[in-house]
PDB file with one MODEL, atoms N, CA, C and O in Angstrom:
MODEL        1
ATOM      1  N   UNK A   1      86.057 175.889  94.460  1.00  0.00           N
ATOM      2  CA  UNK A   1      86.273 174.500  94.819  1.00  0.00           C
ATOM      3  C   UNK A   1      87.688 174.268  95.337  1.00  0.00           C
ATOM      4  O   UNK A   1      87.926 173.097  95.631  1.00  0.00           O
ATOM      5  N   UNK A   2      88.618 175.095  95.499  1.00  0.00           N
ATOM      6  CA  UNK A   2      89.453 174.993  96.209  1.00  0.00           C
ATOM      7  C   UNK A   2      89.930 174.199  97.200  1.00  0.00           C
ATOM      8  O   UNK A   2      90.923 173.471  97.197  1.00  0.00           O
ATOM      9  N   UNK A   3      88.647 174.533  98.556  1.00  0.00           N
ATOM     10  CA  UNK A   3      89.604 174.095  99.685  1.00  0.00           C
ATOM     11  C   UNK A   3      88.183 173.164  99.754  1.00  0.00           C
ATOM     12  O   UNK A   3      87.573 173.307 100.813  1.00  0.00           O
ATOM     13  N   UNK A   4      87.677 172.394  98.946  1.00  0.00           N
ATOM     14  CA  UNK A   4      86.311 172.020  98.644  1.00  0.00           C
ATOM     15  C   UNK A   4      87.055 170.063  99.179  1.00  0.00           C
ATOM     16  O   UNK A   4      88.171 169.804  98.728  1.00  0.00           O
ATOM     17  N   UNK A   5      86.503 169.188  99.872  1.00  0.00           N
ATOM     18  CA  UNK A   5      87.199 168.151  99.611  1.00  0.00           C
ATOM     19  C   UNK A   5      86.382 167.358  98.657  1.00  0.00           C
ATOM     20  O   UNK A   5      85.170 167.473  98.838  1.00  0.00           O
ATOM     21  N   UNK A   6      86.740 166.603  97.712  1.00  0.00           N
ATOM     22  CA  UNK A   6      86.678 166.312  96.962  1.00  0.00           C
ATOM     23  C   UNK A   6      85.496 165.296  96.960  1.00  0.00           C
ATOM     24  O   UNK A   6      84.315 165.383  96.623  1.00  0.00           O
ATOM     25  N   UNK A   7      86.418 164.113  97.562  1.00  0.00           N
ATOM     26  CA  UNK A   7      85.210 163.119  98.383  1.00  0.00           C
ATOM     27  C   UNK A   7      84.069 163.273  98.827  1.00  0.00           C
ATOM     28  O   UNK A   7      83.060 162.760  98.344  1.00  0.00           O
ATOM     29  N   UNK A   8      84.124 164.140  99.985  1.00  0.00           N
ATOM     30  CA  UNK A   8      82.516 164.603 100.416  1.00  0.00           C
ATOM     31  C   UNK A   8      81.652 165.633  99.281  1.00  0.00           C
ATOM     32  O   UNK A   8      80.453 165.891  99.388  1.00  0.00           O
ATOM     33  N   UNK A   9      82.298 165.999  98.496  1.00  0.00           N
ATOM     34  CA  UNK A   9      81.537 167.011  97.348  1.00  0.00           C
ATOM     35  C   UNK A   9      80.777 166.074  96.564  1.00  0.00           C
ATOM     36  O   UNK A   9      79.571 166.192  96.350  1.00  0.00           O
ATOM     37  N   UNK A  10      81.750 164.827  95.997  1.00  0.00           N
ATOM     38  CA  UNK A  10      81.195 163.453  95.218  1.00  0.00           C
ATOM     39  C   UNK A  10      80.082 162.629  96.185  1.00  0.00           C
ATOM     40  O   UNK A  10      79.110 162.119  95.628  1.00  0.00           O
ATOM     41  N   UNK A  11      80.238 162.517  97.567  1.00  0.00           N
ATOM     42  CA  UNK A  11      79.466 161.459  98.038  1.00  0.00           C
ATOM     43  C   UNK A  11      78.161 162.434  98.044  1.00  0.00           C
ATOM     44  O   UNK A  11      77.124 161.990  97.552  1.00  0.00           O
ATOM     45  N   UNK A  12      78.187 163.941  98.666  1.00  0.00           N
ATOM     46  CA  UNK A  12      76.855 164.913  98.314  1.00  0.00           C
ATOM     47  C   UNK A  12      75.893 165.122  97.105  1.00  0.00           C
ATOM     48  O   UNK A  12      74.709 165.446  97.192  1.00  0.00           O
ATOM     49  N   UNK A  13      76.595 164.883  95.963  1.00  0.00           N
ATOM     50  CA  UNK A  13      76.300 165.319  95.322  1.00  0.00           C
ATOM     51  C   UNK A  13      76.577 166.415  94.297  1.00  0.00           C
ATOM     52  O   UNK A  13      76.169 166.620  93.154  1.00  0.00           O
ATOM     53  N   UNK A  14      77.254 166.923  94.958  1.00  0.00           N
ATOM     54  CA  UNK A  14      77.803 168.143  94.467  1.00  0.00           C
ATOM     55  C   UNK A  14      78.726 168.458  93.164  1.00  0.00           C
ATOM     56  O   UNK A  14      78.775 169.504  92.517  1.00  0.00           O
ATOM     57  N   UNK A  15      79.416 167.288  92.975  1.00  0.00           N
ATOM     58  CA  UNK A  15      80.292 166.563  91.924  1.00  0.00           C
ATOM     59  C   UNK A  15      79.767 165.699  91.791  1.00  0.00           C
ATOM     60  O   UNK A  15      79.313 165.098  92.765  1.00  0.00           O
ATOM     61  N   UNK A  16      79.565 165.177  90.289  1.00  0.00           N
ATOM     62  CA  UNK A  16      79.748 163.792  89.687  1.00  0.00           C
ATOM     63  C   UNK A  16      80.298 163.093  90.436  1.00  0.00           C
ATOM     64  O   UNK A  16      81.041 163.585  91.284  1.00  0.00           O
ATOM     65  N   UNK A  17      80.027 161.240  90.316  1.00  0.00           N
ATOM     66  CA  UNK A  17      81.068 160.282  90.571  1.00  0.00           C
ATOM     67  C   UNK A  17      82.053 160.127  89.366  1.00  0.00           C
ATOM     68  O   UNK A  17      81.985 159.322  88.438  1.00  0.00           O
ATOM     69  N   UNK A  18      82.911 161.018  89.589  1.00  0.00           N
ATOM     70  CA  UNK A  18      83.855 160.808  88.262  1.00  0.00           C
ATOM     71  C   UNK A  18      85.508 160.056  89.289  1.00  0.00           C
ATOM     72  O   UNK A  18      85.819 159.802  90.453  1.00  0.00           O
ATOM     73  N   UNK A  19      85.983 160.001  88.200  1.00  0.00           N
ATOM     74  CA  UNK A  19      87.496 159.639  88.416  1.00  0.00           C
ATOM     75  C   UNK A  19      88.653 160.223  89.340  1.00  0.00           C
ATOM     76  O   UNK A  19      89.729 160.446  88.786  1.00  0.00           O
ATOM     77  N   UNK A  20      88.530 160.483  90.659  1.00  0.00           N
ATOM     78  CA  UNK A  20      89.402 161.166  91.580  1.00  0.00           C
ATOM     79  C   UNK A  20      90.254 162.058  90.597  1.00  0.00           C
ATOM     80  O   UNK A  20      90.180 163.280  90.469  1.00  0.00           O
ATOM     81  N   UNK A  21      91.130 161.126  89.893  1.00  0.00           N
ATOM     82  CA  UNK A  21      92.173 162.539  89.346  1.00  0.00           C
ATOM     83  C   UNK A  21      91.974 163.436  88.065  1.00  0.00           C
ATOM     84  O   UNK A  21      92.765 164.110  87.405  1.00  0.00           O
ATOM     85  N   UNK A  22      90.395 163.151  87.943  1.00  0.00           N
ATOM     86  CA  UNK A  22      90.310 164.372  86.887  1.00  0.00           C
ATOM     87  C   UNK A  22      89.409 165.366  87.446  1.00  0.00           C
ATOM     88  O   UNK A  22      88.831 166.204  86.755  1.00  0.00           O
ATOM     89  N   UNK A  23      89.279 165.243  88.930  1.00  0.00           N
ATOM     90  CA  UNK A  23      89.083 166.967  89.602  1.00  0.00           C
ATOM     91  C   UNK A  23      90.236 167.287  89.821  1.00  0.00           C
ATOM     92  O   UNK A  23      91.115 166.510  90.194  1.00  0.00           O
ATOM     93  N   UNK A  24      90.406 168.823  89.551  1.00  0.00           N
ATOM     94  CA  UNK A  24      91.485 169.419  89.297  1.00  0.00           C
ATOM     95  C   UNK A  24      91.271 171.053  90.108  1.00  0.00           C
ATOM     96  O   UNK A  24      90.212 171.655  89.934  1.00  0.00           O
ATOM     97  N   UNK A  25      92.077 171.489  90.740  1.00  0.00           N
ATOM     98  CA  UNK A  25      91.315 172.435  91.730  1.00  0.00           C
ATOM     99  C   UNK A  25      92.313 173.593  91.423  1.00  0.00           C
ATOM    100  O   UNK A  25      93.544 173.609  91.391  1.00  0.00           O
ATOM    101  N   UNK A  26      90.789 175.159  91.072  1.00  0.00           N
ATOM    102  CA  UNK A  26      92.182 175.596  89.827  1.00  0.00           C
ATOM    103  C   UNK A  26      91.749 177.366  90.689  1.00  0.00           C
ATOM    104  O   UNK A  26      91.692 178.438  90.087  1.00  0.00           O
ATOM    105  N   UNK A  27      91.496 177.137  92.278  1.00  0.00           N
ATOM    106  CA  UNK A  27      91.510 178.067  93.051  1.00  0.00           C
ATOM    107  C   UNK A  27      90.250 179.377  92.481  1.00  0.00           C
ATOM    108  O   UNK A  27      89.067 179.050  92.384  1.00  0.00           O
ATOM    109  N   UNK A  28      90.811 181.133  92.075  1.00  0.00           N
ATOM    110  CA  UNK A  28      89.555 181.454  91.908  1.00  0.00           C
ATOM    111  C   UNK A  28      89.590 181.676  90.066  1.00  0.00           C
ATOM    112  O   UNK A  28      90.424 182.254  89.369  1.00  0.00           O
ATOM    113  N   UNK A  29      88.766 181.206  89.821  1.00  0.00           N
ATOM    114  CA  UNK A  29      88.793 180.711  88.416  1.00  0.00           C
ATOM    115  C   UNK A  29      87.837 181.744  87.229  1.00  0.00           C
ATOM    116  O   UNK A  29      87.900 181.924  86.013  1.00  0.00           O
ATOM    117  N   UNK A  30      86.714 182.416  88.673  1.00  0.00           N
ATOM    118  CA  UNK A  30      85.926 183.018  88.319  1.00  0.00           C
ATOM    119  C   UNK A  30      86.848 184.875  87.460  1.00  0.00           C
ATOM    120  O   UNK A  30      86.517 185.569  86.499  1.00  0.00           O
ATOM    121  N   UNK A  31      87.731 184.952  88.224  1.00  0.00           N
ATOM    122  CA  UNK A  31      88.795 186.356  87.906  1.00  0.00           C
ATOM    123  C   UNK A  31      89.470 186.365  86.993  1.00  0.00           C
ATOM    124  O   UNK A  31      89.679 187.423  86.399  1.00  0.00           O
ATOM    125  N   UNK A  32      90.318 184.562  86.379  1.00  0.00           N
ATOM    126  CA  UNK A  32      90.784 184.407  85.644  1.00  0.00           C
ATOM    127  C   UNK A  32      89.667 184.598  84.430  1.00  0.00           C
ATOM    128  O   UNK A  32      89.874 185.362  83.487  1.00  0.00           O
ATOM    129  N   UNK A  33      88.744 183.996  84.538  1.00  0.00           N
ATOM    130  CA  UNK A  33      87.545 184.215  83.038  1.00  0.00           C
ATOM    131  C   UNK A  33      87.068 185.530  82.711  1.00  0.00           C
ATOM    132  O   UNK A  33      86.511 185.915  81.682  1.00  0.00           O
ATOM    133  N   UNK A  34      87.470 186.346  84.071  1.00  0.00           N
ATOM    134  CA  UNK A  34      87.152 187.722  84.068  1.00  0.00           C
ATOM    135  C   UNK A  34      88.003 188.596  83.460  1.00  0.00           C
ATOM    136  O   UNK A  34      87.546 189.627  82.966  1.00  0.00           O
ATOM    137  N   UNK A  35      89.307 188.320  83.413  1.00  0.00           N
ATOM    138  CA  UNK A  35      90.685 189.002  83.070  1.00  0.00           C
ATOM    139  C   UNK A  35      90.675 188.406  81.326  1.00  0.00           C
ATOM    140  O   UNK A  35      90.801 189.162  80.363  1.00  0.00           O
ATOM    141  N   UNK A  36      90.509 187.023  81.239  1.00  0.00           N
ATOM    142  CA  UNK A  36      90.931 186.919  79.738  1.00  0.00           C
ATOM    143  C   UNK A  36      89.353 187.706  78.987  1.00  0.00           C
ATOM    144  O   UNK A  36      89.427 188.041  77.804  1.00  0.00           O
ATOM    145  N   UNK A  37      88.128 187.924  79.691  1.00  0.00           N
ATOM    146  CA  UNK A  37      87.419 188.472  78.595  1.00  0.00           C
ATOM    147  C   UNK A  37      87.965 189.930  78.338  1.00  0.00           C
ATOM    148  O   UNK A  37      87.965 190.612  77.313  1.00  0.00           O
ATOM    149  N   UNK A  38      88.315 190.120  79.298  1.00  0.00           N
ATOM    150  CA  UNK A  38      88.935 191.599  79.407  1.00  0.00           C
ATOM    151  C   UNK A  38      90.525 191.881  78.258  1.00  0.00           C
ATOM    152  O   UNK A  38      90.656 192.963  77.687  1.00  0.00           O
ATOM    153  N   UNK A  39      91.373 190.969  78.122  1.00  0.00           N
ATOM    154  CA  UNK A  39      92.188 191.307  77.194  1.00  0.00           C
ATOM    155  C   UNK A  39      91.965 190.443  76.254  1.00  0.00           C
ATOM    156  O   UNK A  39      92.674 190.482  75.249  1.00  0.00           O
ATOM    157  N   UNK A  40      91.254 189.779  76.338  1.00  0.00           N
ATOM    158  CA  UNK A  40      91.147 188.684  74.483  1.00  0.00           C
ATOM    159  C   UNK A  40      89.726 188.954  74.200  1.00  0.00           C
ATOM    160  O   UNK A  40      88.753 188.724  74.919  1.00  0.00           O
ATOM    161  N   UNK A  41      89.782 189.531  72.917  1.00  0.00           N
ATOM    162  CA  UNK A  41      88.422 189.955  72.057  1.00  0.00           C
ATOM    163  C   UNK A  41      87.757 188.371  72.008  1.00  0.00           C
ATOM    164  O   UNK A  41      86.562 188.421  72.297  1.00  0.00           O
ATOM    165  N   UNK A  42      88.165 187.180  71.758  1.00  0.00           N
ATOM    166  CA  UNK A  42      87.761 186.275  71.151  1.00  0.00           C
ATOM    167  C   UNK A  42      87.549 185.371  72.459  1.00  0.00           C
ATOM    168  O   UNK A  42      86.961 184.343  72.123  1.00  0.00           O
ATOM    169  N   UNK A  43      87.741 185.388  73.416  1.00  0.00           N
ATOM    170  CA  UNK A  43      87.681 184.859  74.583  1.00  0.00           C
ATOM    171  C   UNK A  43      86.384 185.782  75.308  1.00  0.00           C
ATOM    172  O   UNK A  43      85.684 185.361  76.228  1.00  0.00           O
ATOM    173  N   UNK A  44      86.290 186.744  74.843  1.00  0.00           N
ATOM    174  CA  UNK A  44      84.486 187.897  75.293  1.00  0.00           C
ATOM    175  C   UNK A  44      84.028 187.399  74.777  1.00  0.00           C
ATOM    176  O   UNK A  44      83.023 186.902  75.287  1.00  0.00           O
ATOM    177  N   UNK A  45      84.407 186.987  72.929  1.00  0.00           N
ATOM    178  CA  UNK A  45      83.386 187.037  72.130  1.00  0.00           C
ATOM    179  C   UNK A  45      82.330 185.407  72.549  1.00  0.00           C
ATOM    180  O   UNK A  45      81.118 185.213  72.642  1.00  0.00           O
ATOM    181  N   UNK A  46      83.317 184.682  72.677  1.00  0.00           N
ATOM    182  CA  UNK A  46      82.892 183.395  73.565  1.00  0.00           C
ATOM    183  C   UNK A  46      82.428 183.166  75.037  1.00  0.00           C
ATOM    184  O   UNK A  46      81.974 182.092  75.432  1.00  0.00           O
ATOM    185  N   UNK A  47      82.547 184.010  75.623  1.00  0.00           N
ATOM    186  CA  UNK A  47      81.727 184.145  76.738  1.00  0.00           C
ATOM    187  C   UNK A  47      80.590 184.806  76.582  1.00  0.00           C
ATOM    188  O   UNK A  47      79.601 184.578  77.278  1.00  0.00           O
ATOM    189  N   UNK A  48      80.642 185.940  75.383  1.00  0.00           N
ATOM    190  CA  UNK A  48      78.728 186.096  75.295  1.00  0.00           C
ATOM    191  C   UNK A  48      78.135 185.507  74.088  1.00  0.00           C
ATOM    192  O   UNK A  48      77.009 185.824  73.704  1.00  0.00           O
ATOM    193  N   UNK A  49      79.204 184.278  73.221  1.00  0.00           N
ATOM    194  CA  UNK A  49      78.226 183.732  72.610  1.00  0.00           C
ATOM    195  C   UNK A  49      77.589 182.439  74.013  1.00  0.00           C
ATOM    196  O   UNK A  49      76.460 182.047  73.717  1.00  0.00           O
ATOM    197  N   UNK A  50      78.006 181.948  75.056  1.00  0.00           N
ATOM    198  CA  UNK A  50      77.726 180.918  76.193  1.00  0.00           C
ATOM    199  C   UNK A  50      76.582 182.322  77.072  1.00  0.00           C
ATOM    200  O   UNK A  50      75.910 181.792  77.957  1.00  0.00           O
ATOM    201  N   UNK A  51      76.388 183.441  76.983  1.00  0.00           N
ATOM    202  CA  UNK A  51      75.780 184.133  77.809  1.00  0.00           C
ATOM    203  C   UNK A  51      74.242 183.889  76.281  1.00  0.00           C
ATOM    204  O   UNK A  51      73.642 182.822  76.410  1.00  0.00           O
ATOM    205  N   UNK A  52      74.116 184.121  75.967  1.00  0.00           N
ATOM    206  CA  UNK A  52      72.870 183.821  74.391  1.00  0.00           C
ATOM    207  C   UNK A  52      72.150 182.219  74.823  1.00  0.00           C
ATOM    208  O   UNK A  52      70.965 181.907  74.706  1.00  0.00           O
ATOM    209  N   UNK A  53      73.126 181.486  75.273  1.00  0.00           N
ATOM    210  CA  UNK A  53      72.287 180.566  74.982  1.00  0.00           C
ATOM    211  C   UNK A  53      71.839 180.090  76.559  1.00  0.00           C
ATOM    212  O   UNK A  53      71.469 178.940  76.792  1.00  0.00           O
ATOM    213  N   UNK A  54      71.926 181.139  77.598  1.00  0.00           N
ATOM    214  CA  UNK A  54      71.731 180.546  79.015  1.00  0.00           C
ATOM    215  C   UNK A  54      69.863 181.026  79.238  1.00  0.00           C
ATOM    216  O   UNK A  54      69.174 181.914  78.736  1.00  0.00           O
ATOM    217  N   UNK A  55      69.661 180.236  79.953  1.00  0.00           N
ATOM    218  CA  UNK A  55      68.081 180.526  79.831  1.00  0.00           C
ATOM    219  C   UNK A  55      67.748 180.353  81.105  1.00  0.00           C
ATOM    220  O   UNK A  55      68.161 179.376  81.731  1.00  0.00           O
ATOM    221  N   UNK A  56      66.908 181.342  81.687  1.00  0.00           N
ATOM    222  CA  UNK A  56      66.405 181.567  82.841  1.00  0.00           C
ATOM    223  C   UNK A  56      65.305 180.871  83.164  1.00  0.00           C
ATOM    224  O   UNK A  56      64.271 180.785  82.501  1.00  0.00           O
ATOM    225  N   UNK A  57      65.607 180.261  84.435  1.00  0.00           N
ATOM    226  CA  UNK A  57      64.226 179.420  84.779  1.00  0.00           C
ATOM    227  C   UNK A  57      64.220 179.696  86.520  1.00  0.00           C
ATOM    228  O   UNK A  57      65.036 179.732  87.441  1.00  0.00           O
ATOM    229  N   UNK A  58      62.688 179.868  86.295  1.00  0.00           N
ATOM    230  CA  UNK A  58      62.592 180.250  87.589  1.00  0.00           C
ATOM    231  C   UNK A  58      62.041 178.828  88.827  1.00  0.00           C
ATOM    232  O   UNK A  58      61.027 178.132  88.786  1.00  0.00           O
ATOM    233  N   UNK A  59      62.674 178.828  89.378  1.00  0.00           N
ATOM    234  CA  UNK A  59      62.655 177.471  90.099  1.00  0.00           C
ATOM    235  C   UNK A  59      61.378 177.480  90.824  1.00  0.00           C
ATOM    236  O   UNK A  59      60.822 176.384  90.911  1.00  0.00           O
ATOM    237  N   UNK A  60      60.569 178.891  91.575  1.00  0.00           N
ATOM    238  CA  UNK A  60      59.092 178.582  92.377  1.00  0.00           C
ATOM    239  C   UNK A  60      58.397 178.393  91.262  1.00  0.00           C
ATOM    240  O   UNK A  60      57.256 178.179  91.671  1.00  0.00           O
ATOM    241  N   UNK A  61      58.383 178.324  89.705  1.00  0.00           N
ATOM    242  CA  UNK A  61      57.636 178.598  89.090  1.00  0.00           C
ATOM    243  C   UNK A  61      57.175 176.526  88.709  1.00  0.00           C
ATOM    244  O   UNK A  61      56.191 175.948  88.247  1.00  0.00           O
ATOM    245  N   UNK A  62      58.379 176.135  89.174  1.00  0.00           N
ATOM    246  CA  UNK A  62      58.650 174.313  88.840  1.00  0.00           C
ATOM    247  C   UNK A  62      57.541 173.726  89.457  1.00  0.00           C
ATOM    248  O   UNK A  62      57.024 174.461  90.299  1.00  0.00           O
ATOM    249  N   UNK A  63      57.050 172.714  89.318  1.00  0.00           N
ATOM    250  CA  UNK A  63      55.930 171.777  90.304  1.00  0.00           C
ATOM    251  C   UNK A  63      57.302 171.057  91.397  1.00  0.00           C
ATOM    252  O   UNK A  63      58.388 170.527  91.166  1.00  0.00           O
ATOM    253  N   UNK A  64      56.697 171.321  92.354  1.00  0.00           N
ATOM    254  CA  UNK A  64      57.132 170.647  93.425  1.00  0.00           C
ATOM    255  C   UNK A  64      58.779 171.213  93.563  1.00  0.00           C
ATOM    256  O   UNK A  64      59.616 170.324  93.719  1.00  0.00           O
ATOM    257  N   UNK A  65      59.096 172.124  93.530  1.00  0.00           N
ATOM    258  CA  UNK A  65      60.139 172.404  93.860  1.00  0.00           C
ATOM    259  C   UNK A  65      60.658 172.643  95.365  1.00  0.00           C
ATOM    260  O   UNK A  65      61.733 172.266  95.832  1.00  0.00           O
ATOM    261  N   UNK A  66      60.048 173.071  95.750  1.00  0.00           N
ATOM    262  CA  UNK A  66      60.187 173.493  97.514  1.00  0.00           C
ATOM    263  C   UNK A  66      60.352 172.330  97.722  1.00  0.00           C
ATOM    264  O   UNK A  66      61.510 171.974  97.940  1.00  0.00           O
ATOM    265  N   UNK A  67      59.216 171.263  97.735  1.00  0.00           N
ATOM    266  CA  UNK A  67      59.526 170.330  98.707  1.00  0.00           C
ATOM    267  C   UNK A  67      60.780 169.410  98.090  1.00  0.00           C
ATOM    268  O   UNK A  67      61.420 168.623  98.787  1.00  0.00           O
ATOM    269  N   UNK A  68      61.007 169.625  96.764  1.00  0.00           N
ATOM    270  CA  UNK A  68      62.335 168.584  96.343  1.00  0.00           C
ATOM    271  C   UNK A  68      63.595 169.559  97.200  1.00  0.00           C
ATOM    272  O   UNK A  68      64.144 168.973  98.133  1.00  0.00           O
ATOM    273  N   UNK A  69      63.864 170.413  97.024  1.00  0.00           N
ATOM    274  CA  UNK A  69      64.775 171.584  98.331  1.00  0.00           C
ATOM    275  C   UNK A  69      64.831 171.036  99.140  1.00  0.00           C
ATOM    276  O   UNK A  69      65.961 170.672  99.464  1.00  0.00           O
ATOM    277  N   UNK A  70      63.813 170.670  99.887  1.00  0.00           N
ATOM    278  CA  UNK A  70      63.876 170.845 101.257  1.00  0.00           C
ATOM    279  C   UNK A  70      64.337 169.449 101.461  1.00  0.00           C
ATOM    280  O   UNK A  70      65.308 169.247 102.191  1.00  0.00           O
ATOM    281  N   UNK A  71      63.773 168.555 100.928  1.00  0.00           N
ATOM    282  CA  UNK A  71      63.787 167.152 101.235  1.00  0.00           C
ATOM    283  C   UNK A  71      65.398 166.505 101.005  1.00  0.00           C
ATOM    284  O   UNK A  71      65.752 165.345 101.215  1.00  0.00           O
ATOM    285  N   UNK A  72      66.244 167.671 100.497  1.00  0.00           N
ATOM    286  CA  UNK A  72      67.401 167.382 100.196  1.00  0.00           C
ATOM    287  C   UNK A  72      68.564 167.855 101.166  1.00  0.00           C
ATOM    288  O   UNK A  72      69.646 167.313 101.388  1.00  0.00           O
ATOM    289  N   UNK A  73      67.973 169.133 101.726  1.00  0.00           N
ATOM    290  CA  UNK A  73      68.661 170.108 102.757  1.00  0.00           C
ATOM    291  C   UNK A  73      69.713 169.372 103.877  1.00  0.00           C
ATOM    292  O   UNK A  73      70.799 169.905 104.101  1.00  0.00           O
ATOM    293  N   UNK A  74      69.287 168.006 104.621  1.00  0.00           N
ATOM    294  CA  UNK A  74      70.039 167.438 105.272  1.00  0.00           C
ATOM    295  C   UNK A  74      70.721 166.505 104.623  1.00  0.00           C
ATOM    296  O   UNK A  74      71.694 166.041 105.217  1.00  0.00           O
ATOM    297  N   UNK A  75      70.458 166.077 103.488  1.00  0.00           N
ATOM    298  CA  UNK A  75      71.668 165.116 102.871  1.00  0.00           C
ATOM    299  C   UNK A  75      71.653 163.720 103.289  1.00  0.00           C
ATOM    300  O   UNK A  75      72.474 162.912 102.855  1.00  0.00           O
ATOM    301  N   UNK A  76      70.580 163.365 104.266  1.00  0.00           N
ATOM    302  CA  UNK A  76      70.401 162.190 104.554  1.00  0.00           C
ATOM    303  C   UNK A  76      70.679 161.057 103.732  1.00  0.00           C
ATOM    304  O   UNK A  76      71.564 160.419 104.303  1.00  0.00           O
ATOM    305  N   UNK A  77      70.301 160.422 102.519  1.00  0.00           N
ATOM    306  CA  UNK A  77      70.312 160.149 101.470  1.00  0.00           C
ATOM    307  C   UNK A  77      72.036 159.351 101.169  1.00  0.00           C
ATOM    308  O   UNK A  77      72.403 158.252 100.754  1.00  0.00           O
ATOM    309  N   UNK A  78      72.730 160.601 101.643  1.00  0.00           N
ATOM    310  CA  UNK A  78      74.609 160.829 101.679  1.00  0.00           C
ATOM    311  C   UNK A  78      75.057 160.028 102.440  1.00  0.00           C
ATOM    312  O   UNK A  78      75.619 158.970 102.160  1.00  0.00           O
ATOM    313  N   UNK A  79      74.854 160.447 103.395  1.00  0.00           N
ATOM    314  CA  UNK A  79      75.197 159.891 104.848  1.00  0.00           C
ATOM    315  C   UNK A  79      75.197 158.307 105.006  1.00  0.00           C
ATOM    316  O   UNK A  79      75.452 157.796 106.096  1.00  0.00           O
TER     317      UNK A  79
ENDMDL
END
């Protein structure tokens, strides 16, 4: 979310309508969560107690999923 603008992320959808200054843009965030599981035991141990409770769902398996996709694809709605 970086170079993400903020505004158009909120008017999409993409973000909440929250409070302009409590998005906070914290570049790649994904390396940093990668590095502290890697030197803090207790910072792993908390990322695979959040990996236990994630549950797989398969989205063709949903009623009507395609067409809720699709019907969203241009953003009309936004605009």
């Amino acid at each position: 979310m970086n170079f993400t603008n903020t505004e158009h992320a909120i008017r999409i959808g993409l973000l909440p309508d929250v409070e302009r200054g409590k998005v906070k843009r914290v570049g790649n965030a994904a390396i940093e969560g990668a590095r502290q599981a890697l030197i803090s035991k207790m910072k792993r141990e908390d990322a695979e107690a959040v990996a236990k409770r994630i549950e797989h769902i398969k989205l063709e398996e949903e009623d009507n999923f395609m067409e809720l996709f699709v019907s969203e694809l241009y953003f009309q709605k936004y605009l």
